[in-house]
C-alpha positions as CSV (number, residue, x, y, z in Angstrom):
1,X,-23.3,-28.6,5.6
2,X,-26.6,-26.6,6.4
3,X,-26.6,-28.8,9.8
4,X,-23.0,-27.2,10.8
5,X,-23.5,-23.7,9.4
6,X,-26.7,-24.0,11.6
7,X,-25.1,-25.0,14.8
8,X,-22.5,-22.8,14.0
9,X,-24.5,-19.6,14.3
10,X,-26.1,-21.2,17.7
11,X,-23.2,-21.8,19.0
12,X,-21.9,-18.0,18.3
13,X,-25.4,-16.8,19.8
14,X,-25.3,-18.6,22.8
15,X,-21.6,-16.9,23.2
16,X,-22.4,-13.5,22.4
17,X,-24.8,-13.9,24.9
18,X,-22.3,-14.5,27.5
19,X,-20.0,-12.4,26.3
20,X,-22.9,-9.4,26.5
21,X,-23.7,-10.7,30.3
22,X,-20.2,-10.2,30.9
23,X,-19.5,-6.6,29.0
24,X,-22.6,-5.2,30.9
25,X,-21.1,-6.7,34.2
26,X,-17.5,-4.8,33.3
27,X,-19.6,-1.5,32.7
28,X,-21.8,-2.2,35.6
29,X,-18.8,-1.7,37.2
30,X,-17.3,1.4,36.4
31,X,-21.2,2.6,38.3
32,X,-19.2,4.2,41.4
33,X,-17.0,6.5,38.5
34,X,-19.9,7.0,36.8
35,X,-19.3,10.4,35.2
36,X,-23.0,10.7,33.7
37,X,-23.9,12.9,31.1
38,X,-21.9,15.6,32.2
39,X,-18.0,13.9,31.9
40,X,-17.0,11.3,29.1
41,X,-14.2,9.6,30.7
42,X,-11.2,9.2,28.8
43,X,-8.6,8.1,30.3
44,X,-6.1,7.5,27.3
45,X,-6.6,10.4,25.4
46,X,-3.3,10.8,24.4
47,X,-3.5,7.6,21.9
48,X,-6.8,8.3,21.6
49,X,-6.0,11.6,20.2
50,X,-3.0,10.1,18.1
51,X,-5.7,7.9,16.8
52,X,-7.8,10.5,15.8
53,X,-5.3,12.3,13.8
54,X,-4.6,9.3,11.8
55,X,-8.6,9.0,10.8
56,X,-8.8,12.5,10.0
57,X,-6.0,12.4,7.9
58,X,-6.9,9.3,5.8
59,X,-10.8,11.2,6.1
60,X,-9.6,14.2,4.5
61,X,-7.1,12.8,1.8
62,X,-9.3,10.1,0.6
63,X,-12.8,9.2,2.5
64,X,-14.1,12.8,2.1
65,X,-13.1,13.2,-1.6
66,X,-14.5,9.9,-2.9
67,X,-17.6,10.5,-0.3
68,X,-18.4,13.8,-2.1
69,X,-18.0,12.7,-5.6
70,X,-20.2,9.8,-4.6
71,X,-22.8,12.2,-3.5
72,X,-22.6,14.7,-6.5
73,X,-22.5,11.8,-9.2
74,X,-24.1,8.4,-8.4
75,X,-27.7,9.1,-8.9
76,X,-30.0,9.3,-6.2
77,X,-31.7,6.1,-6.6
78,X,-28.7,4.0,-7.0
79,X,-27.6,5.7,-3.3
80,X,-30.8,4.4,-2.3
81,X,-30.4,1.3,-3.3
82,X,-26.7,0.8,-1.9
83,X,-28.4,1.4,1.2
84,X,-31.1,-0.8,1.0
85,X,-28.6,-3.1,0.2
86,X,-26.4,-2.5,3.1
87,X,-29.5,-1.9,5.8
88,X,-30.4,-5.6,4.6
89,X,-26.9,-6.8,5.0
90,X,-27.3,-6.3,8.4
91,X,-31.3,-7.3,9.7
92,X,-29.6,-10.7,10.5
93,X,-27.6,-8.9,13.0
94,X,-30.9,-6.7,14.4
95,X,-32.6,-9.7,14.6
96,X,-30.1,-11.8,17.1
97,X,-30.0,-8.4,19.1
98,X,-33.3,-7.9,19.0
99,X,-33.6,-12.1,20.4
100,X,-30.9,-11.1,23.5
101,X,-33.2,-8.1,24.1
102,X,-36.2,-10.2,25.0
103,X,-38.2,-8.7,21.8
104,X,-39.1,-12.1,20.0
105,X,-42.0,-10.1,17.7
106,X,-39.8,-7.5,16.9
107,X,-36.7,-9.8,15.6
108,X,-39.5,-11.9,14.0
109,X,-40.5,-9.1,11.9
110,X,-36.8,-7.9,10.7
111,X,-36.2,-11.4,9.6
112,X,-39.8,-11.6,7.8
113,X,-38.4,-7.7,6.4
114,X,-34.9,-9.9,5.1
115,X,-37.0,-12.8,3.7
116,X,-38.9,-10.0,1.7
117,X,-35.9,-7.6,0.6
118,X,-33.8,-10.7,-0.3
119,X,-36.4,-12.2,-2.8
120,X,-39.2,-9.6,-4.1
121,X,-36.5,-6.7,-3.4
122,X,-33.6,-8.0,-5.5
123,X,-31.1,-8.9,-2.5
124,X,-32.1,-6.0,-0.7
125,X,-31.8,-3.4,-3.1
126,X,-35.3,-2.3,-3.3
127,X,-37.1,-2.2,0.3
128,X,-40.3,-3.9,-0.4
129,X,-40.7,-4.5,3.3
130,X,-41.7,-1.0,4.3
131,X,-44.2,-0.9,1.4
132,X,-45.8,-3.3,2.9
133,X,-45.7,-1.7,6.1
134,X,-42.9,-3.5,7.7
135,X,-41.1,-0.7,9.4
136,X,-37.4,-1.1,9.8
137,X,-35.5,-0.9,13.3
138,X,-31.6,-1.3,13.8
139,X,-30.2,-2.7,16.8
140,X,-26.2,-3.6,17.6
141,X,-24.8,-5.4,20.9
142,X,-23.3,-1.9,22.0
143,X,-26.9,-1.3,22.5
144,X,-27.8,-4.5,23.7
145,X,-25.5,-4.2,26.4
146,X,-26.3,-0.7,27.6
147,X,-29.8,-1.9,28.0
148,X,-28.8,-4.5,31.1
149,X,-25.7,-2.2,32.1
150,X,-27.1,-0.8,36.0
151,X,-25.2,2.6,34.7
152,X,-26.2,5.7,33.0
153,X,-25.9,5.4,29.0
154,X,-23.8,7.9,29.1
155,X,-21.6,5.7,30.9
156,X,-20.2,3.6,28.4
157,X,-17.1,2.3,29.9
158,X,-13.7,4.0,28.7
159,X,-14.0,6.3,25.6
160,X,-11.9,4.6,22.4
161,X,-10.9,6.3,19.0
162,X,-10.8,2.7,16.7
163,X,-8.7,2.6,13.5
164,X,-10.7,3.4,10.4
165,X,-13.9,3.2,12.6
166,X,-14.0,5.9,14.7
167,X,-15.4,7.3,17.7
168,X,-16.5,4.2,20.0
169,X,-16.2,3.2,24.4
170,X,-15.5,-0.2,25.8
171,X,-19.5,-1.2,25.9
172,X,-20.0,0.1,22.3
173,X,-16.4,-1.5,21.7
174,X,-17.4,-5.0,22.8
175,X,-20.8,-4.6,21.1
176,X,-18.8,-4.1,17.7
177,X,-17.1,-7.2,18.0
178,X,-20.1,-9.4,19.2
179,X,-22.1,-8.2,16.2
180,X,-19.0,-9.0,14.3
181,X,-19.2,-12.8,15.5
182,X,-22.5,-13.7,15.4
183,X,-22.9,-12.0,11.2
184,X,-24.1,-14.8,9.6
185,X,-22.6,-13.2,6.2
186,X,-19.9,-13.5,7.7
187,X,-19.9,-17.0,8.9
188,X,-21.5,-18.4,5.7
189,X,-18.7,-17.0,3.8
190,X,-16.1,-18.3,6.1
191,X,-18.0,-21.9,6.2
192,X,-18.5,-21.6,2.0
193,X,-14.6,-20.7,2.1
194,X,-15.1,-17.7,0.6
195,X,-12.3,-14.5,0.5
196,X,-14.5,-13.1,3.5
197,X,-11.7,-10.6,3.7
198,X,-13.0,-9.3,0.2
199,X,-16.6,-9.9,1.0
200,X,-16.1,-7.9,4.4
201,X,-13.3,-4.9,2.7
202,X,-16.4,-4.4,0.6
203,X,-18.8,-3.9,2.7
204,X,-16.8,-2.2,5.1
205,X,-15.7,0.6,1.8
206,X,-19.5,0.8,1.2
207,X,-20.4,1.6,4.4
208,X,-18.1,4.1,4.9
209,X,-18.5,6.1,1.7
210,X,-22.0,6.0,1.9
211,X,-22.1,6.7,5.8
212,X,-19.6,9.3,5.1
213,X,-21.6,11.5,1.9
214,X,-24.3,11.4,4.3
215,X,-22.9,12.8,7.8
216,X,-20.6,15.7,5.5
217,X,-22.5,18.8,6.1
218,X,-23.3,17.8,9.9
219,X,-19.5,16.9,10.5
220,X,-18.4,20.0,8.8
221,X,-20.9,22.0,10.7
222,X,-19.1,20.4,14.3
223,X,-15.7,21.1,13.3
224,X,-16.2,24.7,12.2
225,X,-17.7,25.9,15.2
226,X,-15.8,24.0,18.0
227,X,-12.8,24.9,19.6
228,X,-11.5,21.1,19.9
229,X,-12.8,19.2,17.5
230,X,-12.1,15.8,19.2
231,X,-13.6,16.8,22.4
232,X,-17.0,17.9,20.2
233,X,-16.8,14.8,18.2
234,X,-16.2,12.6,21.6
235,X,-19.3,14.7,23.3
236,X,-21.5,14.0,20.6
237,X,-20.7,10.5,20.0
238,X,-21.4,9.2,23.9
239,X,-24.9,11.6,24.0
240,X,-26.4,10.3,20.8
241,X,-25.2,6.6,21.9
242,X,-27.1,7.4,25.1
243,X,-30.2,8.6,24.1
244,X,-30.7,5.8,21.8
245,X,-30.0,3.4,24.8
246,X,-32.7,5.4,27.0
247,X,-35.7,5.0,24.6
248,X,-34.3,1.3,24.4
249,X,-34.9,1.2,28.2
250,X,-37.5,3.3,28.3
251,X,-39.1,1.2,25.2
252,X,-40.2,5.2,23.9
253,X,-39.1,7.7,21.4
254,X,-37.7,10.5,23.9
255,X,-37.7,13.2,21.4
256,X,-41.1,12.9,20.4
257,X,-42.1,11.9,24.2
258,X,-40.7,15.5,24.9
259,X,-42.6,17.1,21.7
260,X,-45.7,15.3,23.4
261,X,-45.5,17.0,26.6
262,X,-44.6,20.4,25.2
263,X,-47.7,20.5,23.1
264,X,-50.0,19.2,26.5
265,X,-48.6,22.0,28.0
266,X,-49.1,24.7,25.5
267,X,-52.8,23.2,25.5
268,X,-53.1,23.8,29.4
């Protein structure tokens, strides 16, 4: 059985693999409409916008309520450990990017952080890792691909609004479903048949409350002071996605590139 759940998750990484090859190929081109950083194209914003409506609904009836209670009453620590938990869930997942990116080290040393967590960090709950000076990184396909795309990161493909996700483009899109794939969670508990549905509707819940008590003041603060909130939402969605694809191609932390220049400068 190990032999088969083994070739199993091959098999999945050698597609995702082609699959990426192929996304980045799609975005790659979309290069002579590339719209830059200055135009997220959107080209079904109608459904997109429909969309949208239906998340902030559900958001405001139910995944803001439970997110704020879960924020005011679970103790700090235990929020900690839920993400611990969660950020361990998904190193498997950072380390096959991490493979497709051409950084062997790097993915060595998210697995040698799950191998840690797993066992001396009680399944991930405590992270023992970064005690011990193994510093955490999170990569997804959406990323993966916008490192090989030949467009701007800001040039994601189409702009999509998912269902229960949220904001999202073809590239990021594609990426969501490739990580989806190749989760070895996921495919253990499909091979071990397991409910997967539960195990996934679990996670998924978790991540969302947690994700969601954490972004509430920042999401508040971008739908109070813009005119249209989808547009701000949409704006900020496909620049954040792009910068973290730029230090990924650039291999550097922009921000603090930019920090380093401003204080040469003020020295000169």
């Amino acid at each position: 059985m190990v032999v088969s759940l083994t070739k199993t998750i091959v098999h999945r990484m050698r597609h995702s693999v082609v699959v990426i090859a192929a996304a980045a190929a799609m975005v790659g081109g979309c290069a002579s409409g590339d719209t830059g950083a200055t135009e997220v194209w959107d080209p079904i914003e109608t459904p997109n916008r429909f969309i949208f409506s239906l998340n902030r609904t559900v958001d405001i009836m139910a995944i803001r309520p439970m997110a704020v209670i879960y924020r005011d009453w679970v103790p700090e620590p235990a929020q900690t450990s839920v993400r611990n938990l969660l950020d361990n869930l998904g190193e498997p997942v950072t380390a096959i990017n991490e493979v497709v990116q051409g950084d062997a080290s790097r993915a060595a040393t998210t697995m040698a952080r799950f191998l840690v967590n797993s066992t001396i960090g009680v399944v991930g709950l405590f992270d023992v890792a970064t005690m011990l000076g193994l510093e955490r990184t999170k990569e997804d396909a959406g990323k993966t691909i916008g490192m090989y795309a030949g467009v701007e990161p800001e040039n994601g493909g189409f702009y999509l609004m998912l269902p229960g996700i949220g904001p999202s483009n073809a590239r990021d899109g594609t990426g969501l479903m490739m990580d989806y794939l190749v989760d070895p969670f996921r495919i253990l508990t499909f091979n071990l048949a397991i409910d997967w549905t539960v195990y996934q509707g679990a996670r998924y819940g978790m991540n969302v409350i947690d994700y969601r008590s954490r972004t509430i003041f920042a999401l508040d603060d971008l739908e109070k002071n813009s005119v249209d909130y989808y547009a701000a939402l949409r704006s900020a969605y496909t620049q954040n996605r792009a910068e973290l694809i730029r230090q990924k191609r650039e291999k550097t932390d922009t921000k603090s590139e930019l920090e380093r220049r401003d204080n040469l400068a003020l020295v000169r």
